[in-house]
N, C-alpha and C positions, 0 to 999 in steps of 0.2 A: 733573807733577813727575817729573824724574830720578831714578833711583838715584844714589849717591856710590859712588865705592871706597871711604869709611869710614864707609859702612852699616856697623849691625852686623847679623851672622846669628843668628836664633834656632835653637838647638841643643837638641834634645833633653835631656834632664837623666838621660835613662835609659840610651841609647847615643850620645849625641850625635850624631847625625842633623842632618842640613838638615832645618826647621821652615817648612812652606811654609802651611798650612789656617789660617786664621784660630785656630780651636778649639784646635789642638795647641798654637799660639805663647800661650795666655790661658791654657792651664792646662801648660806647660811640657814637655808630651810628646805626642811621636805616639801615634796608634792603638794599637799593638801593645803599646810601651811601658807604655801606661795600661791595656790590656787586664791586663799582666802583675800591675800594682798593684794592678788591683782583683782578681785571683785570688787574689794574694799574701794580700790584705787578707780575705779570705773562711776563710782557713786556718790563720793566724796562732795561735799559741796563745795566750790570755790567762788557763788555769789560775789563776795566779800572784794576780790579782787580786781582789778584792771585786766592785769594780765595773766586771765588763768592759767592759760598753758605754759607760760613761763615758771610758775609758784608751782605747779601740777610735777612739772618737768622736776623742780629740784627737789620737791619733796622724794621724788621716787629716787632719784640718784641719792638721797638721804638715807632712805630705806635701804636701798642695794647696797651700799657701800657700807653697810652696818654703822653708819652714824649718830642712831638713835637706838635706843636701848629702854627696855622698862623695869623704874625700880621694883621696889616688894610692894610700894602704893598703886591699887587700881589707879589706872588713870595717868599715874605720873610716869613722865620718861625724861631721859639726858640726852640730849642733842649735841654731839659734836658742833665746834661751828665752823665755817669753811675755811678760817685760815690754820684747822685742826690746834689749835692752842687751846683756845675756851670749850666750856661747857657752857648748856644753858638747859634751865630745868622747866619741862612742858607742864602744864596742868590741861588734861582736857575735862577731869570733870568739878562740877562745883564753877570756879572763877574763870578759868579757862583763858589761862596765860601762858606767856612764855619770857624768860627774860632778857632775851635778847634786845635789841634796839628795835628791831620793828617791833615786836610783842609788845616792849613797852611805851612806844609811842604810839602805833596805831591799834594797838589791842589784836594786831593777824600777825601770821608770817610763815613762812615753810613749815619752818619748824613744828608748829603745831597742826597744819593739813599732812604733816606726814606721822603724826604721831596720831590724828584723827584717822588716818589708815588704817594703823595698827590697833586699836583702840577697835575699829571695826572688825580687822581680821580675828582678832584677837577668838581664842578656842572659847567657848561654852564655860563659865565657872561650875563646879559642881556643891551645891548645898551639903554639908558634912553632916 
């Protein structure tokens, strides 16, 4: 089988990179990328919670499952929400919300400790 010119290319999700290894293109990042996440993911604070490793737990099934995504705004990202219908829009810098129902009642929620991952992993901006 040929390739087409409207293949699509699997892009990283972290720096959008050409996605060449079987492995990177199944869980949506290369190497280095995923190394960042899972550091990011080790460091995170979850003070805030009762049950850390519960909120730890979904945030990273959030991440893996490509459920959150970040717009063109540093900072900001779209969080699927678990019954995959809604969206909810994370802010971690500045006010640092999320608009789901826990976000907006207790001011926490997955959603934003796993957008607070990403936010960490996230590559080096570079000064133009």
């Amino acid at each position: 089988m040929t390739k087409t010119a409207n293949t699509p290319k699997a892009r990283c999700l972290g720096c959008r990179r050409k996605l060449t290894a079987p492995a990177s293109i199944a869980r949506g990042r290369g190497r280095t990328c995923q190394a960042r996440v899972n550091t990011a993911a080790k460091i995170v604070d979850l003070s805030a919670f009762k049950d850390a490793k519960a909120v730890h737990a979904k945030a990273i099934e959030l991440i893996e499952q490509g459920g959150i995504v970040p717009t063109r705004h540093h900072g900001q990202y779209l969080a699927v929400a678990s019954d995959g219908l809604n969206t909810y829009l994370v802010e971690t810098v500045g006010e640092r919300s999320c608009t789901c129902k826990a976000g907006q009642r207790l001011g926490r929620c997955y959603h934003l400790v796993a957008a607070d991952i990403l936010n960490a992993a996230a590559p080096a901006r570079h000064a133009a």
